[in-house]
The first five atom37 places (N, CA, C, CB, O) and aatype in JSON, in Angstrom:
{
  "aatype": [20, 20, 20, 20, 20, 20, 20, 20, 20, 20, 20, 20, 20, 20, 20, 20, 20, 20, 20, 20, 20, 20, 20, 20, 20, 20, 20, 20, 20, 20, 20, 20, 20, 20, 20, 20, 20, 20, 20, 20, 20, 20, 20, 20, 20, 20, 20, 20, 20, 20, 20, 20, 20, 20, 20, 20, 20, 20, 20, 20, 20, 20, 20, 20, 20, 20, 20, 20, 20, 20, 20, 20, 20, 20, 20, 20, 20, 20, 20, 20, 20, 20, 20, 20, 20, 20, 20, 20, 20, 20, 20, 20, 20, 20, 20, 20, 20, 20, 20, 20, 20, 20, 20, 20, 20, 20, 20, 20, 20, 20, 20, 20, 20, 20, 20, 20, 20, 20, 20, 20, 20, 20, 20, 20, 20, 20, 20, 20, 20],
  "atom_mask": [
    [1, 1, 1, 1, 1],
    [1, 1, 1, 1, 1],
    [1, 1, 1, 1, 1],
    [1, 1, 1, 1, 1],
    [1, 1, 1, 1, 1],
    [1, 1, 1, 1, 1],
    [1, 1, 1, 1, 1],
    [1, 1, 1, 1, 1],
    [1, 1, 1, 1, 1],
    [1, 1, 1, 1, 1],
    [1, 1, 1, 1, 1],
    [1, 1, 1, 1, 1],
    [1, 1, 1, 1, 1],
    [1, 1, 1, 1, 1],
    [1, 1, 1, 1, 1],
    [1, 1, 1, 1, 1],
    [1, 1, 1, 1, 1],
    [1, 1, 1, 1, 1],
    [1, 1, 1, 1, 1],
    [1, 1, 1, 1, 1],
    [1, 1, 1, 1, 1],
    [1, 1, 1, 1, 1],
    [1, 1, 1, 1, 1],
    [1, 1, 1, 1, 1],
    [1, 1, 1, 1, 1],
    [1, 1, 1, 1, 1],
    [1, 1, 1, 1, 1],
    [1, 1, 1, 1, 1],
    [1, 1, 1, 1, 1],
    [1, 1, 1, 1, 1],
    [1, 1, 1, 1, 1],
    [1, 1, 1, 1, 1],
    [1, 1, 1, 1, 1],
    [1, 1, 1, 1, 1],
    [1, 1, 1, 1, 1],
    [1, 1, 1, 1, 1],
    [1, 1, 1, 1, 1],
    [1, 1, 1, 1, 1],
    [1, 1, 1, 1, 1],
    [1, 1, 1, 1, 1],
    [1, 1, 1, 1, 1],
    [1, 1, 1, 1, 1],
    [1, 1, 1, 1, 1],
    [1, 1, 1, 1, 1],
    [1, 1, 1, 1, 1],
    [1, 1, 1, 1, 1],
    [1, 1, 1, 1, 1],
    [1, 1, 1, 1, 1],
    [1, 1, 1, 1, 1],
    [1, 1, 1, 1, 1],
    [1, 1, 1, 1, 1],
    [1, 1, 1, 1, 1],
    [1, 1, 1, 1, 1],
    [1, 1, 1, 1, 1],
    [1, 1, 1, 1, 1],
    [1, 1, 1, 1, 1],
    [1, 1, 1, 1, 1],
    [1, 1, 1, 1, 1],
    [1, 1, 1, 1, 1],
    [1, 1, 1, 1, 1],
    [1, 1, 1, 1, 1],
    [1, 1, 1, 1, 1],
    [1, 1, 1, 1, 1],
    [1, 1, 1, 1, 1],
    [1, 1, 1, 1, 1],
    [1, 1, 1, 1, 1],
    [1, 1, 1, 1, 1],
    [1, 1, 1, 1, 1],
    [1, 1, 1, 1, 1],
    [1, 1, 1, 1, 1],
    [1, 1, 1, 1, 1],
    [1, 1, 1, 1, 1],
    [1, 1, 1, 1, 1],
    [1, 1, 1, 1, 1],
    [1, 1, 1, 1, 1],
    [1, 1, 1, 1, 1],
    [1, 1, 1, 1, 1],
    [1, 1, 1, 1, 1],
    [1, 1, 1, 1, 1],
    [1, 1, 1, 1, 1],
    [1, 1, 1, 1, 1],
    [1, 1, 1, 1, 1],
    [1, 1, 1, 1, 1],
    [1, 1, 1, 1, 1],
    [1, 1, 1, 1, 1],
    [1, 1, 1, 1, 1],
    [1, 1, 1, 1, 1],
    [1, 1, 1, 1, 1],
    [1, 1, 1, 1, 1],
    [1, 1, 1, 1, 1],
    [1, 1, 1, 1, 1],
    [1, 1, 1, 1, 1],
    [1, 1, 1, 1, 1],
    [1, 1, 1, 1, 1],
    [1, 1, 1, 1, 1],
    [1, 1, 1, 1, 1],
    [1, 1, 1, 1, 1],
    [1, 1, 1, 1, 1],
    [1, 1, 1, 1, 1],
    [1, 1, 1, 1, 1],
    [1, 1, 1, 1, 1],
    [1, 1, 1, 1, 1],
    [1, 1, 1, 1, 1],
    [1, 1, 1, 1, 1],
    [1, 1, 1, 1, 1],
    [1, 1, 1, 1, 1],
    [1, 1, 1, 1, 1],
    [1, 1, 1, 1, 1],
    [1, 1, 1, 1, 1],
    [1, 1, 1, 1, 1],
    [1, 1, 1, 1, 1],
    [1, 1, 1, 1, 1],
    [1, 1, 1, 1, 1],
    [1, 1, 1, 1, 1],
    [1, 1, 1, 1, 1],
    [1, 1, 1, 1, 1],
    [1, 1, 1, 1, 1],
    [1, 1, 1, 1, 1],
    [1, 1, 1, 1, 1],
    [1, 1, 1, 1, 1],
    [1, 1, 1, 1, 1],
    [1, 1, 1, 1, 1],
    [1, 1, 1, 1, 1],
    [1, 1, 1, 1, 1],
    [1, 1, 1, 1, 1],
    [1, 1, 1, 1, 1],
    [1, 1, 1, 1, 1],
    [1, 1, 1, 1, 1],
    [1, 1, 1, 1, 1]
  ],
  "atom_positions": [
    [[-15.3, 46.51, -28.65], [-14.87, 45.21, -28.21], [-14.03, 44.56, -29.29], [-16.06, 44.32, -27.84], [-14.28, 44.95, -30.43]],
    [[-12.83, 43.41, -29.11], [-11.83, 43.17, -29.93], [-12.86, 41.83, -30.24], [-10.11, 43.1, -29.3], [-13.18, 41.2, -29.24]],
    [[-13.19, 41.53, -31.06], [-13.83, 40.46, -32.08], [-12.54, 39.35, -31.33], [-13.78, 40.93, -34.28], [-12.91, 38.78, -30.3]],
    [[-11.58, 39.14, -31.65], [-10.76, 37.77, -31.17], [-10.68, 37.46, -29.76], [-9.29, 37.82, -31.57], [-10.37, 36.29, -29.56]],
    [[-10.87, 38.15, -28.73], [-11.27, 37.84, -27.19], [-12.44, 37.12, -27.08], [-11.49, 39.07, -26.33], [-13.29, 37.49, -27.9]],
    [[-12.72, 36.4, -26.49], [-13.85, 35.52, -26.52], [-14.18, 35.5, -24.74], [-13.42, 33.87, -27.34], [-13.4, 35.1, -23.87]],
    [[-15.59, 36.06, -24.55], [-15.88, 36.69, -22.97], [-16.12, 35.37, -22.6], [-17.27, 37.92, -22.59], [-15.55, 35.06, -21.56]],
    [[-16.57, 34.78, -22.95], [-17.42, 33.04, -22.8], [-16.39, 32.26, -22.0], [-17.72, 31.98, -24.58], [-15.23, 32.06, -22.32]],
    [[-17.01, 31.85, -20.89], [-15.83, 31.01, -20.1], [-15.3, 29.48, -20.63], [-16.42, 30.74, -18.57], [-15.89, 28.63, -21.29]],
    [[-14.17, 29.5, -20.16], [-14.03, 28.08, -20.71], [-14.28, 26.93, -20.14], [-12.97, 27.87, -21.05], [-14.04, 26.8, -18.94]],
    [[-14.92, 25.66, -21.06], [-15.58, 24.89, -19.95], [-14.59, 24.17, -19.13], [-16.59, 23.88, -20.49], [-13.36, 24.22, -19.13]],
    [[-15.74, 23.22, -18.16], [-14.66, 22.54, -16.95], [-13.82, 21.67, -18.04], [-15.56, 21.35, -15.46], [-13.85, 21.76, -19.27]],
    [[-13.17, 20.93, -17.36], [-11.99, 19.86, -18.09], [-12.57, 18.53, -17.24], [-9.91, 20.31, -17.71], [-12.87, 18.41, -16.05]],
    [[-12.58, 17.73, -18.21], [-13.55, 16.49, -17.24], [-12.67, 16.19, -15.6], [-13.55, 14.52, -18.39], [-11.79, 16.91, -15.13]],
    [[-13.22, 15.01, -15.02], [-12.2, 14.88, -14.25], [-11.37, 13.3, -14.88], [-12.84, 14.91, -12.6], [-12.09, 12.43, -15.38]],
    [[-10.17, 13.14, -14.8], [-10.38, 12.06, -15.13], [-9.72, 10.87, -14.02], [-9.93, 12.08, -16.47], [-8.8, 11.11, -13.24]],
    [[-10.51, 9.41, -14.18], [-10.69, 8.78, -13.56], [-9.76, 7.68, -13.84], [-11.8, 8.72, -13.51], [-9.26, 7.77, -14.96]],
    [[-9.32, 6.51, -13.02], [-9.12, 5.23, -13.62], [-7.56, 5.81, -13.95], [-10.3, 4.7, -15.01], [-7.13, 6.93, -14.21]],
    [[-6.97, 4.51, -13.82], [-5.39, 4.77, -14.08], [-4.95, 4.63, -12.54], [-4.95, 6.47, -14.87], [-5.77, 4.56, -11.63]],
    [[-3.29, 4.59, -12.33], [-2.45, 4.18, -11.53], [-2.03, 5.67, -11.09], [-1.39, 3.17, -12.14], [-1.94, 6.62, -11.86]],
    [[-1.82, 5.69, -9.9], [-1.21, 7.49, -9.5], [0.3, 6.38, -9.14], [-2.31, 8.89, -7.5], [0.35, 5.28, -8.59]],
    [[1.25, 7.14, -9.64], [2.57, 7.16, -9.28], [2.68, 6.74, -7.58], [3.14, 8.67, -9.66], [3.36, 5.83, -7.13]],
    [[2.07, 7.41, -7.04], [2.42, 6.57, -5.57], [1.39, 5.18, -5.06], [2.23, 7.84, -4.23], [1.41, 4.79, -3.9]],
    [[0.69, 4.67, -5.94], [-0.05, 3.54, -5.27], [1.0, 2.83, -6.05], [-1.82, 3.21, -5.47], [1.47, 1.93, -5.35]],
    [[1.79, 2.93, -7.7], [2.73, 1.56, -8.0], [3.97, 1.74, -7.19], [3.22, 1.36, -9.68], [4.81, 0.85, -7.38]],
    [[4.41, 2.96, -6.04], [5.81, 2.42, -5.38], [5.42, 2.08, -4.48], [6.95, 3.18, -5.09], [6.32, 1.47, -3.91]],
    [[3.78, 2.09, -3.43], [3.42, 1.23, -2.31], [3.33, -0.3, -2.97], [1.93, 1.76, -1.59], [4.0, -1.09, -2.3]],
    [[2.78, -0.79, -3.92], [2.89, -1.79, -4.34], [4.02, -2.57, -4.84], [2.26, -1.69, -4.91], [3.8, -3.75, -5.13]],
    [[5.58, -1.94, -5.02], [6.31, -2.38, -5.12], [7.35, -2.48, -3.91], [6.49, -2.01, -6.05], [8.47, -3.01, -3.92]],
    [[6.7, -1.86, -2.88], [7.48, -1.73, -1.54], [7.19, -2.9, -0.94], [7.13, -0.52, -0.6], [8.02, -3.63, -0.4]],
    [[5.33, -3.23, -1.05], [4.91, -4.42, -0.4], [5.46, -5.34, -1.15], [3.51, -4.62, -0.22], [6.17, -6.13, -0.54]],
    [[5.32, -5.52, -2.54], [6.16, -6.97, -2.74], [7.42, -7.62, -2.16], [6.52, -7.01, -3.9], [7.77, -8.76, -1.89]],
    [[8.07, -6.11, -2.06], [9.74, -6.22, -1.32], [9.56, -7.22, -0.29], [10.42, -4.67, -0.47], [9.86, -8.41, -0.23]],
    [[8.98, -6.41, 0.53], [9.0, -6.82, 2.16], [8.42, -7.93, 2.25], [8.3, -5.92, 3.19], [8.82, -8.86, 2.95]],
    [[7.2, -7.94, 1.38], [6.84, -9.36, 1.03], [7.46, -10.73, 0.63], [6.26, -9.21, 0.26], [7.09, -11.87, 0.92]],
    [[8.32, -10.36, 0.02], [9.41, -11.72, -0.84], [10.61, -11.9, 0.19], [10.28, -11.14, -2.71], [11.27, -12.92, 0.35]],
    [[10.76, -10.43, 0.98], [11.71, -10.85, 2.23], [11.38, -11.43, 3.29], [12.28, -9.95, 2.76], [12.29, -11.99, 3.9]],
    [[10.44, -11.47, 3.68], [9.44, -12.25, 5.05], [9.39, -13.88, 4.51], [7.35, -11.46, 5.19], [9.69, -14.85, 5.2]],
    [[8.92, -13.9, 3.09], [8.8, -15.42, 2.62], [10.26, -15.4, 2.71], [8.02, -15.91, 1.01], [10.33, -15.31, 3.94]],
    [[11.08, -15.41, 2.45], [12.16, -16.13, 2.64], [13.0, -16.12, 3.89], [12.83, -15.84, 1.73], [13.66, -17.07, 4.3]],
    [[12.9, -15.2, 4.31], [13.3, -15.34, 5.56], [12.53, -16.38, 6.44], [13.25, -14.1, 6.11], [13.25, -17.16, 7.07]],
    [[10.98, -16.54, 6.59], [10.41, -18.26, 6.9], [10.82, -19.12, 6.53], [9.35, -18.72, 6.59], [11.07, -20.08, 7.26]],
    [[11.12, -19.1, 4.93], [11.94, -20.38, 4.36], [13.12, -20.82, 4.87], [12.28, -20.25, 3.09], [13.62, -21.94, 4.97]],
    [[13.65, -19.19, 5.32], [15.12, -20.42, 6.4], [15.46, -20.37, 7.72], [16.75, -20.23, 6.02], [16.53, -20.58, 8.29]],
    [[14.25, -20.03, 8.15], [13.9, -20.46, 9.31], [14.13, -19.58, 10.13], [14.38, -21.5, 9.64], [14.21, -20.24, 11.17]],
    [[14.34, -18.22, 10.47], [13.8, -16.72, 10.88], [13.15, -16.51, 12.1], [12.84, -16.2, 9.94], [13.41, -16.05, 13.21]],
    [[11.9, -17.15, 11.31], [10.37, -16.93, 12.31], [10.51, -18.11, 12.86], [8.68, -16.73, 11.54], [9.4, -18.31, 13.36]],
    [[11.4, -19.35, 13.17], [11.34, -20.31, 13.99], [10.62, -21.33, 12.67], [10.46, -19.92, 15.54], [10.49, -21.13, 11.46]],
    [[10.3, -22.36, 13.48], [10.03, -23.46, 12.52], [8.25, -23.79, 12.91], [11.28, -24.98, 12.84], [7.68, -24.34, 11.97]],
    [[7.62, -23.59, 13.78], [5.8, -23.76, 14.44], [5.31, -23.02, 13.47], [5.22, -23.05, 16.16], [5.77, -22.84, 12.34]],
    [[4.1, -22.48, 14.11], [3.23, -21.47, 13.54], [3.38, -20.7, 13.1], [2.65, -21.05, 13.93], [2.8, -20.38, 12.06]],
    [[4.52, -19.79, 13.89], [4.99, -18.54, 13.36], [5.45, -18.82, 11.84], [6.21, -17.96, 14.28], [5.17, -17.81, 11.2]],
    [[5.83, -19.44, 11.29], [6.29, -19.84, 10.16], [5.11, -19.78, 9.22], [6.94, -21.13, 10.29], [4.98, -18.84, 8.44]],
    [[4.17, -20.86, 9.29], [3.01, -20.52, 8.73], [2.07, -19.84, 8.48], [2.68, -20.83, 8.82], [1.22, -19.92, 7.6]],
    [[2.27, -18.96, 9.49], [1.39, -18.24, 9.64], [2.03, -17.12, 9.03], [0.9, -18.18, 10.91], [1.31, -16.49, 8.25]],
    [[3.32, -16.69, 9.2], [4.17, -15.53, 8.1], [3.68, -16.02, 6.55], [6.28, -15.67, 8.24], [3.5, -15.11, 5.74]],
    [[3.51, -17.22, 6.17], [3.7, -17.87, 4.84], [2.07, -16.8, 4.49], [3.73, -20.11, 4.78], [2.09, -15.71, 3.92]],
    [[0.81, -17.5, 5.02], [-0.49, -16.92, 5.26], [-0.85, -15.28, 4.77], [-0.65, -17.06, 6.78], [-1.8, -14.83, 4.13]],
    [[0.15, -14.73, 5.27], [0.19, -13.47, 5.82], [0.65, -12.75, 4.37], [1.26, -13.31, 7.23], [-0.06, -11.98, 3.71]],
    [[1.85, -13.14, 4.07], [2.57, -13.12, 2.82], [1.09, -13.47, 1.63], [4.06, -14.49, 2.88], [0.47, -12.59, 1.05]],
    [[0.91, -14.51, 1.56], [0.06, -14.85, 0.55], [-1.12, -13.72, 0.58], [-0.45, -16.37, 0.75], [-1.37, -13.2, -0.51]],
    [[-1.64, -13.4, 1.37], [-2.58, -12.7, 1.39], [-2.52, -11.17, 0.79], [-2.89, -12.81, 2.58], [-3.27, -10.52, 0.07]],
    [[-1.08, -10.87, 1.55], [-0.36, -9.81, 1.22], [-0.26, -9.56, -0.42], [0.96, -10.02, 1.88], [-0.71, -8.68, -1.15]],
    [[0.48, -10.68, -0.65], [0.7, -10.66, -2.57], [-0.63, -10.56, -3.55], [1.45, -12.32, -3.16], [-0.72, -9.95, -4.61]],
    [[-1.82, -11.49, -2.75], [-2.67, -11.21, -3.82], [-3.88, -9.87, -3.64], [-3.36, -12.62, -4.07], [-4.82, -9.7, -4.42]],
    [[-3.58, -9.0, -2.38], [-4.17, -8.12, -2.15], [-3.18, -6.87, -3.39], [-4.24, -8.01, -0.41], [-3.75, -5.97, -4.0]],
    [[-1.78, -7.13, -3.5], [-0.94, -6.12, -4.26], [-1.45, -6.15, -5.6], [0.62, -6.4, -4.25], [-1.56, -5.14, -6.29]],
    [[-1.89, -7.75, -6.12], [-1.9, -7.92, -7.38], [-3.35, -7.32, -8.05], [-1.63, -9.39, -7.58], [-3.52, -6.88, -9.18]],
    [[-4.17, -7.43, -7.12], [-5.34, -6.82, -6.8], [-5.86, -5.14, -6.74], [-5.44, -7.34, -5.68], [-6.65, -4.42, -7.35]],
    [[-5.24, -5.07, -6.03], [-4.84, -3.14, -6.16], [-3.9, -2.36, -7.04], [-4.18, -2.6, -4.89], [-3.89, -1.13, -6.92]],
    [[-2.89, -3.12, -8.19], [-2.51, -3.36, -9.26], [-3.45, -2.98, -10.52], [-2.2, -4.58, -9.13], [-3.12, -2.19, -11.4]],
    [[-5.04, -3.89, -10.46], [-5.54, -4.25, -11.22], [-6.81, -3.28, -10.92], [-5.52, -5.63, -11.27], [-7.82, -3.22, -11.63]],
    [[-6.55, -2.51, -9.72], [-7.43, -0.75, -9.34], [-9.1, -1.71, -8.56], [-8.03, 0.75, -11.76], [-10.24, -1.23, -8.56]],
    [[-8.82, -2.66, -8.18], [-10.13, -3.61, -7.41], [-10.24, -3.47, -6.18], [-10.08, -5.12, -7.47], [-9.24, -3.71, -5.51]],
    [[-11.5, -3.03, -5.47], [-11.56, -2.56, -4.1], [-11.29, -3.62, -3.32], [-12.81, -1.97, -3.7], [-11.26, -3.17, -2.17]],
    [[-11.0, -5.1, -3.28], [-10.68, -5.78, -2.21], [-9.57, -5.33, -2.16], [-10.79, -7.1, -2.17], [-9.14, -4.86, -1.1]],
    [[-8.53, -5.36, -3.75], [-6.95, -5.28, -3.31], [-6.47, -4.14, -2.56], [-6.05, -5.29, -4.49], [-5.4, -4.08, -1.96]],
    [[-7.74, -2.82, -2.7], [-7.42, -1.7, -2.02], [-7.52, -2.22, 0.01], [-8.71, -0.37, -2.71], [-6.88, -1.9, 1.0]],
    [[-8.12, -2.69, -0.13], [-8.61, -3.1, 1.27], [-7.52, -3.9, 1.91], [-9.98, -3.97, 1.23], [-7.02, -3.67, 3.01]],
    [[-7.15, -5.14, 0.85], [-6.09, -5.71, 2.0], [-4.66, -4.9, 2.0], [-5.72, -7.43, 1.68], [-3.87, -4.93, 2.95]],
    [[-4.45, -4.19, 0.81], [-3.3, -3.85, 1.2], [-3.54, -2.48, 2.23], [-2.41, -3.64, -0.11], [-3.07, -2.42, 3.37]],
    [[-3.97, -1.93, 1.91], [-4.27, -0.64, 3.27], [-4.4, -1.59, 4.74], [-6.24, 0.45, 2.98], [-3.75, -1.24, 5.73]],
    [[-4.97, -2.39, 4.76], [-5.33, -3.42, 6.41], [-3.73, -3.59, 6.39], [-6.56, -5.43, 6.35], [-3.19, -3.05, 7.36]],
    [[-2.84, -4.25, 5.47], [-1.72, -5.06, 5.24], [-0.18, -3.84, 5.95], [-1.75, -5.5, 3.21], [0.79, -4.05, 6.68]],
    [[-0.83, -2.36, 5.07], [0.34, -1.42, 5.93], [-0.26, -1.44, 7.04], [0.72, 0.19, 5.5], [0.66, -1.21, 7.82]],
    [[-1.63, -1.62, 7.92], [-1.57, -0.72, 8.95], [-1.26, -1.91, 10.06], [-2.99, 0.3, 9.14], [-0.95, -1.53, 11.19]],
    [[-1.34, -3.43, 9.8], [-0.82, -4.02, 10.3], [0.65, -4.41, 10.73], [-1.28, -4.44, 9.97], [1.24, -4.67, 11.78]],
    [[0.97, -4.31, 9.23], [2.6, -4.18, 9.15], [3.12, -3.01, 10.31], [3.11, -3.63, 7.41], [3.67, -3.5, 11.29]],
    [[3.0, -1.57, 10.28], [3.1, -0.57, 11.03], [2.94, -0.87, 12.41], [2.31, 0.31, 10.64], [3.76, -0.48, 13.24]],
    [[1.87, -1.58, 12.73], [1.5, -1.5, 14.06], [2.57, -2.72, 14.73], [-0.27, -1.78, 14.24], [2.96, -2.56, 15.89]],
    [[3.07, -4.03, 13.87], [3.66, -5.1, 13.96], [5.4, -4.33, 14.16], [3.23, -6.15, 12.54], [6.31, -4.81, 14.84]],
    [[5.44, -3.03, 13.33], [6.96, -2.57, 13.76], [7.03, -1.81, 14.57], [7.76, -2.02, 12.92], [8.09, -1.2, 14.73]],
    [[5.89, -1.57, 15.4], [5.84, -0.74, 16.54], [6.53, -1.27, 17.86], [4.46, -0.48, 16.78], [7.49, -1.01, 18.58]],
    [[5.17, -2.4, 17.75], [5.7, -3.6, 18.65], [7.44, -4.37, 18.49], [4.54, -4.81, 18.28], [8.01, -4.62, 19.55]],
    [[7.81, -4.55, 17.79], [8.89, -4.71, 17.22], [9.78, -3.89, 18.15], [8.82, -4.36, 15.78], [10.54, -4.31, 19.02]],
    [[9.52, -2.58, 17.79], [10.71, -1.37, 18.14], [10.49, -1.22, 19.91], [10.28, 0.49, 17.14], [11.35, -0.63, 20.56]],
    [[9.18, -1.86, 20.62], [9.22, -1.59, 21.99], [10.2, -2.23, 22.41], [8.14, -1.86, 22.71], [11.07, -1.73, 23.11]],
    [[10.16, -3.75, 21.93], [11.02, -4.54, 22.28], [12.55, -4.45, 22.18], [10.65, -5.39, 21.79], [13.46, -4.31, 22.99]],
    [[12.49, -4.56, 21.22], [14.51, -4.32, 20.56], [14.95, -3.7, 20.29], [15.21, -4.66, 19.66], [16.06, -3.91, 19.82]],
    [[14.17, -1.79, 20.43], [14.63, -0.64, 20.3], [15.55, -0.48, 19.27], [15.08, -0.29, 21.35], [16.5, 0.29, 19.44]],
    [[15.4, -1.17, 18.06], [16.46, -0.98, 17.07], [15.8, 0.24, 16.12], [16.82, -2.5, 16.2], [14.69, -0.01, 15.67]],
    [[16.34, 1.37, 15.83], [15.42, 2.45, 14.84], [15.08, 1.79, 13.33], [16.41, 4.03, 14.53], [14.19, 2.3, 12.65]],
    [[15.75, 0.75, 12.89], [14.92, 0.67, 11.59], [13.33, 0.15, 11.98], [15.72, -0.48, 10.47], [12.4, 0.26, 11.19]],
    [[13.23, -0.35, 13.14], [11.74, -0.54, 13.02], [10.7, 0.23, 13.28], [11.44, -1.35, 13.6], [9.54, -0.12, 13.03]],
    [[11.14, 1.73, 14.0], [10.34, 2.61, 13.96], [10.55, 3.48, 12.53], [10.49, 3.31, 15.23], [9.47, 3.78, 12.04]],
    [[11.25, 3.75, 12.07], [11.41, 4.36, 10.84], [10.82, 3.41, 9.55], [12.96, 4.67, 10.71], [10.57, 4.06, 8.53]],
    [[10.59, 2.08, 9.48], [9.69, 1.22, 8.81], [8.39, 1.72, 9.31], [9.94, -0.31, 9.07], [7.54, 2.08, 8.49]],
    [[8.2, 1.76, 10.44], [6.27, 1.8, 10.71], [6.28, 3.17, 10.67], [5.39, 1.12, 12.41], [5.09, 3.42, 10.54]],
    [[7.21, 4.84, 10.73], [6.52, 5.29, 9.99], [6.26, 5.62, 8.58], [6.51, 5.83, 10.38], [5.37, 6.43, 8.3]],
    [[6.97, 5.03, 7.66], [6.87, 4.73, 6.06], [5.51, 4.33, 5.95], [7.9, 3.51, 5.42], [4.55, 4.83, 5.36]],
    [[5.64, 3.27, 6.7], [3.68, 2.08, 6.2], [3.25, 3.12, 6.72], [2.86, 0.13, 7.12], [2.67, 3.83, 5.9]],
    [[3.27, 3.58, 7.89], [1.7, 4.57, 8.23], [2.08, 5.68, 7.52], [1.23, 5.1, 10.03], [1.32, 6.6, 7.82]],
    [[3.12, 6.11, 6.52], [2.47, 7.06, 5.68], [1.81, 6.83, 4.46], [3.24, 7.87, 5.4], [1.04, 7.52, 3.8]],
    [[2.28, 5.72, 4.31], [1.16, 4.8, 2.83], [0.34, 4.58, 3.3], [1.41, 3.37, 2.02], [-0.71, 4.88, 2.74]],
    [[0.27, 3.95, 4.55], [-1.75, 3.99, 4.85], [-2.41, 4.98, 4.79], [-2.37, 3.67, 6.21], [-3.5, 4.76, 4.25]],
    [[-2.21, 6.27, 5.17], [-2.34, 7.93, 4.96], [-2.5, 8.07, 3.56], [-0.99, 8.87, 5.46], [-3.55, 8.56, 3.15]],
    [[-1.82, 7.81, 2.95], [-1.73, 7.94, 1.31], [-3.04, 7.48, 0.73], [-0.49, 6.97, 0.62], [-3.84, 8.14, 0.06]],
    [[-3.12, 5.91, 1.22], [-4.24, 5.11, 0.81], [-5.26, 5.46, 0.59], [-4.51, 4.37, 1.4], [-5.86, 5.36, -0.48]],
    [[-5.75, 6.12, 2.0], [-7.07, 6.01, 2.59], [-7.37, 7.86, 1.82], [-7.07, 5.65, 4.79], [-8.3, 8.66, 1.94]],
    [[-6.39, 7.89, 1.25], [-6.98, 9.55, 0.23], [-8.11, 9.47, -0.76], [-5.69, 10.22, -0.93], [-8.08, 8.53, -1.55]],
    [[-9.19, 10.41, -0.83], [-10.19, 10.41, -1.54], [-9.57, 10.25, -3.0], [-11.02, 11.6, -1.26], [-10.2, 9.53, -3.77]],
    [[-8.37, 10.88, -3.47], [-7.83, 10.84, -4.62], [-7.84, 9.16, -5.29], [-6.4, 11.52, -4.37], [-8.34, 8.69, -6.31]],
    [[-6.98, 8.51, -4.07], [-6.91, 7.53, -4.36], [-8.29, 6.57, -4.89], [-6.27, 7.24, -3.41], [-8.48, 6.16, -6.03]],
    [[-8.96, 6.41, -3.93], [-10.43, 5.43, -3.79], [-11.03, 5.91, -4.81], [-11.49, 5.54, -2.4], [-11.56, 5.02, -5.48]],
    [[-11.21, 7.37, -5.36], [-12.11, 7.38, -6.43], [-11.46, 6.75, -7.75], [-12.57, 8.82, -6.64], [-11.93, 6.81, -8.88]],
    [[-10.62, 6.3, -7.48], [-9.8, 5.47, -8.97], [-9.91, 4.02, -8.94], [-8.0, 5.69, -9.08], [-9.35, 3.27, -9.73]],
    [[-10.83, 3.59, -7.77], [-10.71, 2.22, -8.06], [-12.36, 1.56, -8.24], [-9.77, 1.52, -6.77], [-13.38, 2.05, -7.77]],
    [[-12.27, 0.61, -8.85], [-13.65, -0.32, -9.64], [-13.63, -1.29, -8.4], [-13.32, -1.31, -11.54], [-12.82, -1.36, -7.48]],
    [[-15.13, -2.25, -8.71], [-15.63, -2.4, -7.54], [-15.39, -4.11, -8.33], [-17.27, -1.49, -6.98], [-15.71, -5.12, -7.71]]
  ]
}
C-alpha cells in the first residue's frame, strides 16, 4: 500500500445556511420595480382617483415592506412577497383576459416563475423566523 493515499473518506462539507441566493435579490429588485411603478402611476391618476387608488397605494405598501423583509431573510417577508407574486400573476391573468395585450401574460408568467422559485426548499431553509 502507498503510505500517501489515504483510504479514509472524506468528511461531509457542512451545509451552509443563511445568506441571499442570487435569485431571491433579482425577485426583490423586480418587486420594487413594479412596485415604484404602480405607486406612481396612482399618483397620476392611472387607477382612477376612488378606491382603486388607495387601495393600489395599500397594496404597494405592503408589497415594499414584505421586500424589505425578505431582504433581511424573515419569514413574514418570505410570505408576503411569495402571496405578493402569486397575486400579482393571477391580477395579470385577469388583465390579459380582458385586453389581450401579451405583455400581461408574459408578466404573469415571470411572477409565477418566482413564486415557483420561492416556494423551493432551497430557498425557505435560508430564512430566520
Amino acid at each position: 500500500m502507498n503510505p500517501d493515499v489515504s483510504s479514509a473518506p472524506e468528511p461531509p462539507k457542512p451545509i451552509v445556511t443563511g445568506g441571499i441566493l442570487p435569485g431571491m435579490a433579482a425577485i426583490s429588485m423586480f418587486l420594487l420595480l413594479v412596485t415604484m411603478l404602480n405607486a406612481f402611476a396612482a399618483l397620476h391618476g392611472i387607477f382612477g382617483t376612488g378606491a382603486a387608488k388607495y387601495g393600489i397605494f395599500g397594496v404597494c405598501t405592503l408589497l415594499v415592506v414584505g421586500v424589505f423583509g425578505f431582504l433581511r431573510l424573515r419569514r413574514w417577508g418570505w410570505a408576503l412577497v411569495t402571496a405578493g407574486c402569486l397575486v400579482m400573476a393571477i391580477g395579470d391573468i385577469y388583465y390579459f383576459g380582458h385586453s389581450h395585450v401579451a405583455f400581461f401574460i408574459v408578466r404573469a408568467l415571470l411572477e409565477l416563475c418566482f413564486f415557483l422559485y420561492l416556494v423551493r426548499p432551497q430557498v425557505r431553509e435560508r430564512l430566520r423566523s
